[in-house]
TORTITI-773730 format. One record per residue (C-alpha): residue number from 0; x, y, z. Coordinates in steps of 0.02 Angstrom, whole numbers, plus 50000, padded with zeros to 5 digits. Example, Ala and Ser with C-alpha at 12.3 -4.5 7.8 and 13.67 -1.06 7.14 Angstrom:
// residues 2
n | x | y | z
0 | 50615 | 49775 | 50390 $
1 | 50684 | 49947 | 50357 $
END
This chain:
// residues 492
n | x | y | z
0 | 49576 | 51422 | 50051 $
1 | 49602 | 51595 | 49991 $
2 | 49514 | 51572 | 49837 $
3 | 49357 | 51609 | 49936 $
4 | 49418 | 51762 | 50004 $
5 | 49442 | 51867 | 49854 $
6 | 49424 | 52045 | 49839 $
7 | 49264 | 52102 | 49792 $
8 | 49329 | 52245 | 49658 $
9 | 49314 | 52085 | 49548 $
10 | 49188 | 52070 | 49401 $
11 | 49049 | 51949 | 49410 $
12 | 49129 | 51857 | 49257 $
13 | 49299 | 51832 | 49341 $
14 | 49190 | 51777 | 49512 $
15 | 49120 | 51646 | 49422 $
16 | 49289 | 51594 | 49346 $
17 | 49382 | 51604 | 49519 $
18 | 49222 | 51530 | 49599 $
19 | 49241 | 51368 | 49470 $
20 | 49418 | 51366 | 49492 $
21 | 49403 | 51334 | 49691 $
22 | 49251 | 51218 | 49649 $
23 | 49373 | 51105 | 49586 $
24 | 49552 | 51135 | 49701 $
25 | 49417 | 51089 | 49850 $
26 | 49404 | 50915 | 49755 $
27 | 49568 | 50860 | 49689 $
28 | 49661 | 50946 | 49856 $
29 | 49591 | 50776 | 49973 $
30 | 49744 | 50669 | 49990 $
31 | 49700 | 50501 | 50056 $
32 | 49828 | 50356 | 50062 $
33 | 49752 | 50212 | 50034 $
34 | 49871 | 50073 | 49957 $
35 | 50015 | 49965 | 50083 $
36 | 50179 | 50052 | 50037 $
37 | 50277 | 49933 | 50101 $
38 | 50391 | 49796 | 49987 $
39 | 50416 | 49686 | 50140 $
40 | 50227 | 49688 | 50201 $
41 | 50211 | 49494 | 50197 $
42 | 50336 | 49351 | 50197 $
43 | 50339 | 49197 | 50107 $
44 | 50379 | 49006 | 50143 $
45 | 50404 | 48919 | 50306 $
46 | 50558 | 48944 | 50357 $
47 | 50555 | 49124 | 50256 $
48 | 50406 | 49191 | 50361 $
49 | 50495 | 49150 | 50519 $
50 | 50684 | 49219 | 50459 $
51 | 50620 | 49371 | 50403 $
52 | 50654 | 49350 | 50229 $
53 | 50855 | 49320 | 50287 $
54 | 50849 | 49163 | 50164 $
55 | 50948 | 49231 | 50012 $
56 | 51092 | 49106 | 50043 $
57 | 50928 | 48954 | 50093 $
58 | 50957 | 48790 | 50008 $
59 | 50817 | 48713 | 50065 $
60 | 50648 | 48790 | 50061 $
61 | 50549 | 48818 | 49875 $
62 | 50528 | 48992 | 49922 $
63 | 50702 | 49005 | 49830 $
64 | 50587 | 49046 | 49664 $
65 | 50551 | 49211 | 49745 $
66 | 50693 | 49255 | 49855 $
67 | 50838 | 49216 | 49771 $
68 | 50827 | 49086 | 49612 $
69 | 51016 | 49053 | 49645 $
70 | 50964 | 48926 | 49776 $
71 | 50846 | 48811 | 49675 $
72 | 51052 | 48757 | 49617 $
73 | 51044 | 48656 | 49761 $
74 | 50863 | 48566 | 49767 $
75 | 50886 | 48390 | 49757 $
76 | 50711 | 48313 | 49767 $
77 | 50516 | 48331 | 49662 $
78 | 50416 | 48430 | 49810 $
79 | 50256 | 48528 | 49832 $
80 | 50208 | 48629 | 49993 $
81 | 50099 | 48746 | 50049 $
82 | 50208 | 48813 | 50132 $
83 | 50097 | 48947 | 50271 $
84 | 49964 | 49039 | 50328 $
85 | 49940 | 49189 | 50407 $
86 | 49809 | 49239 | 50532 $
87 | 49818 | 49404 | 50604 $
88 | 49716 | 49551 | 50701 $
89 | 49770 | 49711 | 50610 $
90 | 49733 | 49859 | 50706 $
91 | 49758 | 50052 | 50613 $
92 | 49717 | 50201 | 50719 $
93 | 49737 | 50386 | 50624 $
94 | 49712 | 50507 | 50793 $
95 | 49612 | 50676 | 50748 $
96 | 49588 | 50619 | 50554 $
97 | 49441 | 50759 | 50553 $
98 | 49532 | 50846 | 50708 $
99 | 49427 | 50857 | 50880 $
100 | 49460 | 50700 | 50912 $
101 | 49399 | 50603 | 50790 $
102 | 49492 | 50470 | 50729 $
103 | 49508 | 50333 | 50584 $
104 | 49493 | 50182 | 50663 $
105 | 49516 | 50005 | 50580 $
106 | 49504 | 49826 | 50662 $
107 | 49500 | 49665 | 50554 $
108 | 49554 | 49494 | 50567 $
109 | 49671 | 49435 | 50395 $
110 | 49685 | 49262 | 50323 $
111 | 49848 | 49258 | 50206 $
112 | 49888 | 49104 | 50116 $
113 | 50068 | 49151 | 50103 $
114 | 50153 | 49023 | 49974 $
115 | 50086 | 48875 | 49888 $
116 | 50266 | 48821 | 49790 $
117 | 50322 | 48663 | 49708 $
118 | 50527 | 48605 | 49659 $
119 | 50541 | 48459 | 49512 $
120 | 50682 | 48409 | 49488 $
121 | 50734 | 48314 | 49331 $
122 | 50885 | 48250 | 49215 $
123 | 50946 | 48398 | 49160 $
124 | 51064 | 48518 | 49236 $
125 | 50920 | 48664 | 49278 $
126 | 50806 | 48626 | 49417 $
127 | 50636 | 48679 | 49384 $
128 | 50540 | 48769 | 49530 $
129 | 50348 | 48879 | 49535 $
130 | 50271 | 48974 | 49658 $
131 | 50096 | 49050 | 49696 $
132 | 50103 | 49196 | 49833 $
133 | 50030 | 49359 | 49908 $
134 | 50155 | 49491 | 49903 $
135 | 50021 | 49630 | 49953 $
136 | 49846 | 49625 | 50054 $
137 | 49788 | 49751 | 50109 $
138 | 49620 | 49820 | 50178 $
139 | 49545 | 49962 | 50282 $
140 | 49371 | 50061 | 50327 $
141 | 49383 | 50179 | 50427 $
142 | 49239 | 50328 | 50468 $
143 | 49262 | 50478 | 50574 $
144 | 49140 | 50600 | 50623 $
145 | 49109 | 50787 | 50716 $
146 | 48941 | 50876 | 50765 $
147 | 49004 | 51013 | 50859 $
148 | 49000 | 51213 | 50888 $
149 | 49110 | 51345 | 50791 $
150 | 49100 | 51506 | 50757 $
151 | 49121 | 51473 | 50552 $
152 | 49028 | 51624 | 50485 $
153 | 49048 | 51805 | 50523 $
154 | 48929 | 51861 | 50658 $
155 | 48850 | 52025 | 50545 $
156 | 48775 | 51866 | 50435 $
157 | 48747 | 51752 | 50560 $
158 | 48761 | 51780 | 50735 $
159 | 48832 | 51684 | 50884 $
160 | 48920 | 51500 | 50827 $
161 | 48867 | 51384 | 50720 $
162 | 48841 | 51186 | 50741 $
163 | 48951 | 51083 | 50609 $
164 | 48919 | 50909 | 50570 $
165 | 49057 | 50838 | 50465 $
166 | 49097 | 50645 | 50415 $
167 | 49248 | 50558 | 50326 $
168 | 49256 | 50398 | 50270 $
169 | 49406 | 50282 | 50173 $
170 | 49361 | 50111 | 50133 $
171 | 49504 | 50026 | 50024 $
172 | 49579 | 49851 | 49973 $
173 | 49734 | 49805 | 49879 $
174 | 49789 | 49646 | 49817 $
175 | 49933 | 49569 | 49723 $
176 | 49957 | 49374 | 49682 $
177 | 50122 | 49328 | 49599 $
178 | 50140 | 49162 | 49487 $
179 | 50310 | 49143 | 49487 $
180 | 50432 | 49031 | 49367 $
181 | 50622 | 49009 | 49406 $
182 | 50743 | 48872 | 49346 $
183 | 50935 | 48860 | 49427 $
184 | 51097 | 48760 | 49421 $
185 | 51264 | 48758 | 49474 $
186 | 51391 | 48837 | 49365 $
187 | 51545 | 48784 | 49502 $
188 | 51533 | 48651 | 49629 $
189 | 51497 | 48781 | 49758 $
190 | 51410 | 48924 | 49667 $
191 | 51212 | 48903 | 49608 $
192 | 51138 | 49015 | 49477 $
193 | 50952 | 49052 | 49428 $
194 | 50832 | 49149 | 49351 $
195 | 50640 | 49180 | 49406 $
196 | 50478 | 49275 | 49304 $
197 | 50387 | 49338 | 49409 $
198 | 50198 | 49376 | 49357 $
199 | 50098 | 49482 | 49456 $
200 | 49925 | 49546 | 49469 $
201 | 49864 | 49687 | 49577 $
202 | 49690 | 49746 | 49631 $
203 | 49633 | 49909 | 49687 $
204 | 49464 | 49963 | 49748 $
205 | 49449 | 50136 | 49828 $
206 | 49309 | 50241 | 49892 $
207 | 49319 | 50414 | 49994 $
208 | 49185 | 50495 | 50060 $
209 | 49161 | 50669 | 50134 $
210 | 49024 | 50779 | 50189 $
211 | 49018 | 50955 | 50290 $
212 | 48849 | 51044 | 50318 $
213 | 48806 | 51202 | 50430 $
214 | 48657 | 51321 | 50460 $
215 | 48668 | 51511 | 50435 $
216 | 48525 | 51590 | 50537 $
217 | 48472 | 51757 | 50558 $
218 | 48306 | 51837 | 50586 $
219 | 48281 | 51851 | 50410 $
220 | 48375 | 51693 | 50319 $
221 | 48379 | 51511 | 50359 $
222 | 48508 | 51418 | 50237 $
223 | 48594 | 51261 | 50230 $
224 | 48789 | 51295 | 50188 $
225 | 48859 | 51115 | 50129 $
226 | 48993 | 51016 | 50046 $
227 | 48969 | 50847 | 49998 $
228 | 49133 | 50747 | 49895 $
229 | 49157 | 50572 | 49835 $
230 | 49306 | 50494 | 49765 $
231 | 49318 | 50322 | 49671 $
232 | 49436 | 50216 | 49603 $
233 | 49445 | 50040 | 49540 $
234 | 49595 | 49964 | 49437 $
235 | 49682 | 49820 | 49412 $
236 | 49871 | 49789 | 49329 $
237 | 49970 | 49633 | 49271 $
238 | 50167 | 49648 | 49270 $
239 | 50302 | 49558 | 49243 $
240 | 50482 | 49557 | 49303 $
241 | 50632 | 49443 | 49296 $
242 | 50744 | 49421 | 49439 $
243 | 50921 | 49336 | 49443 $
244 | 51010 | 49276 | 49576 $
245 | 51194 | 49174 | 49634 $
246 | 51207 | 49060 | 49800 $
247 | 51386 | 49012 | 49843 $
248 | 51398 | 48891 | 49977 $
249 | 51540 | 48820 | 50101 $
250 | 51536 | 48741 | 50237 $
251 | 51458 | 48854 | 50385 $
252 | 51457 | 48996 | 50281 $
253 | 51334 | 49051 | 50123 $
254 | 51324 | 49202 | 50013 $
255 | 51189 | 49258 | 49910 $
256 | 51143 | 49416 | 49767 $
257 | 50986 | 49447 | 49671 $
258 | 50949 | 49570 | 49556 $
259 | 50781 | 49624 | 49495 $
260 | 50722 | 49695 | 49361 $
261 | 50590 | 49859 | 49358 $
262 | 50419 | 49774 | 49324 $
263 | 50337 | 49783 | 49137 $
264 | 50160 | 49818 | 49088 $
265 | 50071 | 49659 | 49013 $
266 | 49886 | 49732 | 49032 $
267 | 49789 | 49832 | 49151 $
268 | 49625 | 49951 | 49157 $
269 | 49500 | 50050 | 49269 $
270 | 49391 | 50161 | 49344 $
271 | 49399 | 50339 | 49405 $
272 | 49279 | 50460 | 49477 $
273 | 49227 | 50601 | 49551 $
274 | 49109 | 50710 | 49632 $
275 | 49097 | 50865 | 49730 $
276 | 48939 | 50982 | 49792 $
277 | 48940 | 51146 | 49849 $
278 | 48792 | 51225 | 49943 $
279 | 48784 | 51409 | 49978 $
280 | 48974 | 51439 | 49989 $
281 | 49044 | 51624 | 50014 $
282 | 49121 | 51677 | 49879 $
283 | 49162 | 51882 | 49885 $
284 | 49013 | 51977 | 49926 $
285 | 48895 | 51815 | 49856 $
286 | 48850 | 51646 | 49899 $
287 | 48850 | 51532 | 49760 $
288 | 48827 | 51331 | 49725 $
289 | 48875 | 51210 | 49593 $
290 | 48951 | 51066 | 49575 $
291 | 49080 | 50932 | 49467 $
292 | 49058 | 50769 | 49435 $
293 | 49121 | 50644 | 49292 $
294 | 49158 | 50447 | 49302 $
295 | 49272 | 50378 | 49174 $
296 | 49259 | 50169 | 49130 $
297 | 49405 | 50061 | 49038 $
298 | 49547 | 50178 | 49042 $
299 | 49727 | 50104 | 49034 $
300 | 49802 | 50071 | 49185 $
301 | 49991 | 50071 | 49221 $
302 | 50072 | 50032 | 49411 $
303 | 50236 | 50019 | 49423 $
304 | 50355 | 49913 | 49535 $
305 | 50535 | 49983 | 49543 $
306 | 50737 | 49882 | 49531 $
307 | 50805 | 49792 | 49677 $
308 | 50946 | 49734 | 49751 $
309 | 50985 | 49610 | 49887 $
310 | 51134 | 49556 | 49972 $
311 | 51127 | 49410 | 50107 $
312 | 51231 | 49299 | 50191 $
313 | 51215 | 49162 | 50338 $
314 | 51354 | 49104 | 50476 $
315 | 51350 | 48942 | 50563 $
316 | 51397 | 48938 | 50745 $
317 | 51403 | 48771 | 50831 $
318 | 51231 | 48706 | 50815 $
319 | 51151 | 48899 | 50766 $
320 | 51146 | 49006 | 50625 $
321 | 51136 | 49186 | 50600 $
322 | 51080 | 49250 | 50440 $
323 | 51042 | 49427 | 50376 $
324 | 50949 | 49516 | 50196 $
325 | 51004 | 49682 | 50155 $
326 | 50891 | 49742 | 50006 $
327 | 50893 | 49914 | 49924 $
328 | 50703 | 49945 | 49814 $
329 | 50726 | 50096 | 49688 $
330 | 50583 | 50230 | 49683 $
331 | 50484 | 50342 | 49536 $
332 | 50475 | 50515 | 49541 $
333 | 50260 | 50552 | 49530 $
334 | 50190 | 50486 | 49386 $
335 | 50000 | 50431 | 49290 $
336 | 49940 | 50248 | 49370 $
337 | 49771 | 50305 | 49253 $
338 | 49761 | 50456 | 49127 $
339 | 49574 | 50518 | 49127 $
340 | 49524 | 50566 | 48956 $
341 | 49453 | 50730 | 48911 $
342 | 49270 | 50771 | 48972 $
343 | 49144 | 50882 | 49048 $
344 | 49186 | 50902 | 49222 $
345 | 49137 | 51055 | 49308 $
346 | 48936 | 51083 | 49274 $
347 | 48841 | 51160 | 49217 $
348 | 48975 | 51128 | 49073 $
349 | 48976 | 51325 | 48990 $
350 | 49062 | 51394 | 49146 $
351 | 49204 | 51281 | 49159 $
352 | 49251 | 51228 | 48993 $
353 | 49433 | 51236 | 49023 $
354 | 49403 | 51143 | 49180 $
355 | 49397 | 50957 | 49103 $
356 | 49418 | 50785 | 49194 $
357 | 49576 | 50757 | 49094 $
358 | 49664 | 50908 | 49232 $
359 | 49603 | 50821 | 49379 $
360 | 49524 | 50647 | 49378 $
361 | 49706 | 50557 | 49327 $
362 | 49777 | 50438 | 49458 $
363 | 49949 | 50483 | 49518 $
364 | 50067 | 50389 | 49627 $
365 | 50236 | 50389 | 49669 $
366 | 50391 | 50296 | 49761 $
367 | 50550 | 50324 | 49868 $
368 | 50674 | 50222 | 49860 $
369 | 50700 | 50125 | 50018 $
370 | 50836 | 49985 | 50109 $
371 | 50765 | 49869 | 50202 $
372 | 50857 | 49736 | 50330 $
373 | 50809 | 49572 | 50417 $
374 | 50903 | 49473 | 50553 $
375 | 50840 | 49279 | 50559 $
376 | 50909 | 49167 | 50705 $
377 | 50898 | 48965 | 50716 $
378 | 50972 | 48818 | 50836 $
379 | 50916 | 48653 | 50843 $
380 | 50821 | 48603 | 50992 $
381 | 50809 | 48411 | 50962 $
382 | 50876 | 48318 | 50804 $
383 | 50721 | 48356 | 50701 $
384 | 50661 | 48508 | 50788 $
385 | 50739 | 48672 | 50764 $
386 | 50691 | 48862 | 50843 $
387 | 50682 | 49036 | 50729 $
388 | 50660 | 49203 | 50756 $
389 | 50672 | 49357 | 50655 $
390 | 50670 | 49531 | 50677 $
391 | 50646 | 49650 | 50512 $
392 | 50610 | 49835 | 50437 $
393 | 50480 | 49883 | 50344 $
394 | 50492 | 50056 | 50275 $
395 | 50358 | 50138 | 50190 $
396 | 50387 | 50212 | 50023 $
397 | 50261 | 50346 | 50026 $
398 | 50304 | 50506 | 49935 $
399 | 50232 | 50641 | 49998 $
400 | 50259 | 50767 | 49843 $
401 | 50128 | 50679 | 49757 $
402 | 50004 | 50769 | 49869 $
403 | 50057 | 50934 | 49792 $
404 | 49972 | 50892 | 49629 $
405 | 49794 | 50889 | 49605 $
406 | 49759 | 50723 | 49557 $
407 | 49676 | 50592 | 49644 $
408 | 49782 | 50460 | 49738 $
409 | 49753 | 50291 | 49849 $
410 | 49888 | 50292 | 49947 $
411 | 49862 | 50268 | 50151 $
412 | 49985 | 50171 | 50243 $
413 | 50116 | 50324 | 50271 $
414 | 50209 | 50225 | 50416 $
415 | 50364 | 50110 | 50446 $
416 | 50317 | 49948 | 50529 $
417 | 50437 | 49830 | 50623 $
418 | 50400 | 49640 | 50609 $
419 | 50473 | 49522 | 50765 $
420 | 50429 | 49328 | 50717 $
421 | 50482 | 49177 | 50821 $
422 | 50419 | 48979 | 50802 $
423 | 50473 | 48826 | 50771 $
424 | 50488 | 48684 | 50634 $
425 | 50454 | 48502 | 50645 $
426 | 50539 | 48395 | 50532 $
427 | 50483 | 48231 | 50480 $
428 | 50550 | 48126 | 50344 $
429 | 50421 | 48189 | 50197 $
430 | 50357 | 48319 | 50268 $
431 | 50382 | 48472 | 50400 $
432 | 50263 | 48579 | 50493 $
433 | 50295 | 48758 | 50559 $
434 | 50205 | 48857 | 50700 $
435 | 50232 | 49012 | 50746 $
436 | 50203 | 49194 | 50804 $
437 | 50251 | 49375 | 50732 $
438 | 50211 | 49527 | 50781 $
439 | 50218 | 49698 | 50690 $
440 | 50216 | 49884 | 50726 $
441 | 50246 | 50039 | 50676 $
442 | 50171 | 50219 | 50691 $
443 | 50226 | 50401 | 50617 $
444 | 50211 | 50591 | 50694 $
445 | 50201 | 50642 | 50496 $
446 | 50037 | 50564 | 50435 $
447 | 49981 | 50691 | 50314 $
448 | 49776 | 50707 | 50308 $
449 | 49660 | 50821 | 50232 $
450 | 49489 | 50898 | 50276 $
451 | 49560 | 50930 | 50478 $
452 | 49443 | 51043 | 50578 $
453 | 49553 | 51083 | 50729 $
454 | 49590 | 51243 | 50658 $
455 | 49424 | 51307 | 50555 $
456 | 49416 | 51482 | 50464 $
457 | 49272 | 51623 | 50467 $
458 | 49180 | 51622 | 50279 $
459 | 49295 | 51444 | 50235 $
460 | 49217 | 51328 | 50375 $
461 | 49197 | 51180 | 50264 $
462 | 49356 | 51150 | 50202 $
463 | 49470 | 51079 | 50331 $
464 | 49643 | 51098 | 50311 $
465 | 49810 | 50986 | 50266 $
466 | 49868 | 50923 | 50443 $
467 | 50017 | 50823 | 50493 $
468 | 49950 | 50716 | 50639 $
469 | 49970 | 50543 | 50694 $
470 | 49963 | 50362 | 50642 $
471 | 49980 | 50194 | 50746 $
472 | 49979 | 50040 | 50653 $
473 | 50004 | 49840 | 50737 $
474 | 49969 | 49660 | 50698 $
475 | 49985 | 49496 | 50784 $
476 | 49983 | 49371 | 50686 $
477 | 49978 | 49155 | 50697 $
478 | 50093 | 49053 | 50562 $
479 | 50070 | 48893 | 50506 $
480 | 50138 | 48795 | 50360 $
481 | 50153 | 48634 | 50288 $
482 | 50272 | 48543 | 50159 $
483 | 50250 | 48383 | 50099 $
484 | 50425 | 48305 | 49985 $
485 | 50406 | 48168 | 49882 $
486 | 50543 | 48037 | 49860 $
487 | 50665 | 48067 | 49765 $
488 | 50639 | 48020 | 49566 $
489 | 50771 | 47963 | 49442 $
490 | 50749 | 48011 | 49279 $
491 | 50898 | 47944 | 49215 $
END
């Protein structure tokens, strides 16, 4: 950073200032991704999971609530199902997070109870359906580490190279859970209309960690040149949205629309923190150390989730049918998840009193907009036995130009992933059970990371730099659901 090589006509006064001012940029620059950015991470329902989320024009499956209330219209009996579970082996691989080789590297094994949903029908004209989900789960810890030779100070102060030992670590989980409402009926003999509330709450714990120490020897001085930074964050946020949607059926063919509103604050609040050391860093003709630090409790949080549209249809042929979800998400240009309040940041607090939390502890986040597509594919195999398979995008909606504030951010999952599913259903007369398999992957060239040493400069050695490097992402994953229908009731 050139901050640290400033000319040395400067006074002492404006050292210290300049010296403050990259005290800080070294903290707020670290941008780590740690949140899924993905609308279409997980799938919902039995026959949903394995379609691909190609059920818009469904008249069968409670996952209707969420997908597209326009086909509880055509629910005809009381049910309750739980309707799958996901167990997967989710690998992440970041190559050369810190540079040299060493990489983020994340292996864990996910349990996702995907829909627990209910349909009751009664003697009006509305149909009455609920639904408890997981839109988003997501977790990851990851460490990366160097110890290695460089020549990171100039050779009149210290002579020959000098051993670095730097570490990184991100350890992050986000979670949303959705209670979801809907009611629908047909307004024509072939068209179904509904509307859904959907309630959601979202998690987010984050922690970074960071750490870069050297030796400067010469016959005359031993000293420890260091930096040491932490980053927290820990909010949650409950939303609500409402989400309309039209079925029209005939016979071997289906139609479907939804449209959903932008989600609206109900409550929310959280943590933010941070800390940074610096040990014995150049700075002009000097070496100097200080440090920032401030934590911040209770603060009003604010996530946003964006519009969307969705346009789907389904084709019978013979005894198959194709079906296919086109669905366009809106995004936000950067804005405040948290809003740190003023404090005393930079310390001791007389030499940075300009230099407040409230300019670099808020959390900012923001969205593209994206269009995702899935293809879904069943045929009956036997009379009560029928064979699916998907294939679907999942485009991330990571916006890079919030890393050109300084504020802190959890964003991490900068990569499209590709989800292939295939299984089957069994059919009883109550009650169906689903098995099945899907697979996902994904990867980018453009995974933006801080703190890289493959490239490490004289007099700034503890830095690291803003790389674009590479990101591999995959997960295998087992299905299986359950729903149980009652008999039909008659209320009248």
């Amino acid at each position: 950073m050139s901050l640290f090589q400033h000319k040395t006509y400067l006074t002492k006064k404006t050292e210290i200032l300049f010296f403050i001012l990259s005290l800080v940029f070294c903290l707020t620059v670290h941008k780590s991704n740690a949140q899924d950015t993905h609308h279409w991470n997980n799938q919902f329902g039995t026959r949903a999971a394995l379609l691909g989320g190609a059920v818009l024009t469904d008249t069968i499956d409670n996952a209707g609530v969420y997908y597209n209330p326009g086909n509880l219209a055509y629910l005809d009996t009381t049910t309750l199902s739980i309707n799958a579970n996901l167990y997967g082996i989710e690998n992440i691989k970041v190559q050369n997070a810190l540079g040299q080789k060493a990489d983020f590297k994340g292996v864990q094994f996910n349990t996702i109870p995907l829909l627990i949903s209910g349909s009751i029908r009664n003697k009006s004209k509305w149909n009455i359906s609920y639904g408890l989900l997981t839109p988003v789960s997501f977790k990851f810890n990851g460490n990366a580490r160097i110890v290695g030779d460089f020549d990171l100070i100039e050779e009149a102060e210290s002579p020959g190279k000098e051993e670095l030992v730097a570490e990184s670590s991100i350890n992050t989980t986000v979670q949303e859970t959705a209670l979801t409402l809907g009611i629908g009926r047909k307004i024509k003999p072939n068209l179904g209309f509904g509307l859904s509330l959907i309630n959601t709450f979202r998690s987010v714990n984050y922690d970074y960690r960071f750490s870069a120490r050297t030796l400067l020897i010469n016959p005359t001085t031993e000293l420890l040149v260091g930096r040491n930074q932490n980053e927290f964050v820990n909010y949650y946020n409950v939303r609500t949205a409402l989400k309309m949607g039209f079925n029209y059926q005939k016979p071997g063919f289906g139609l479907g629309l939804t449209l959903m509103s932008p989600g609206i604050r109900l409550m929310g609040s959280g943590t933010v923190a941070g800390d940074l050391t610096l040990s014995n860093i150049q700075f002009g003709e000097n070496r100097l150390s200080a440090f920032a630090s401030d934590r911040q409790e209770k603060l009003k949080s604010n996530y946003k989730s964006p519009f969307e549209i969705g346009l789907g249809f389904h084709k019978q042929i013979s005894q198959s049918i194709i079906s296919l979800n086109v669905t366009h998400f809106g995004g936000f240009d950067p804005y405040l998840i948290i809003k740190a309040e003023p404090g005393v940041f930079v310390r001791p607090s007389n030499i940075g009193e300009d230099l407040g939390s409230e300019k670099f502890l808020n959390l900012e986040t923001g969205m593209k907009s994206v269009t995702n597509f899935s293809i879904g594919y069943q045929t009956k195999i036997k009379t009560n036995v029928s064979l699916m398979g998907s294939f679907r995008s999942d485009f991330s909606y990571f916006d890079s130009s919030s890393l050109e504030a300084q504020q802190l951010t959890t964003e991490f999952s900068q990569w499209d992933i590709y989800h292939l599913s295939i299984g089957t259903i069994i059919n009883q007369e109550r009650s169906s059970l689903t098995l099945g398999l899907i697979y996902s992957f994904g990867g980018t060239d453009e995974f933006v990371q801080d703190n890289s040493f493959n490239d490490v400069e004289i007099n700034n050695p503890l830095t690291g730099s803003l790389k674009i490097i590479q990101a591999n992402y995959f997960n295998i994953g087992i299905l299986v659901g359950y729903s149980f229908r009652f008999k039909k009731f008659n209320f009248n």
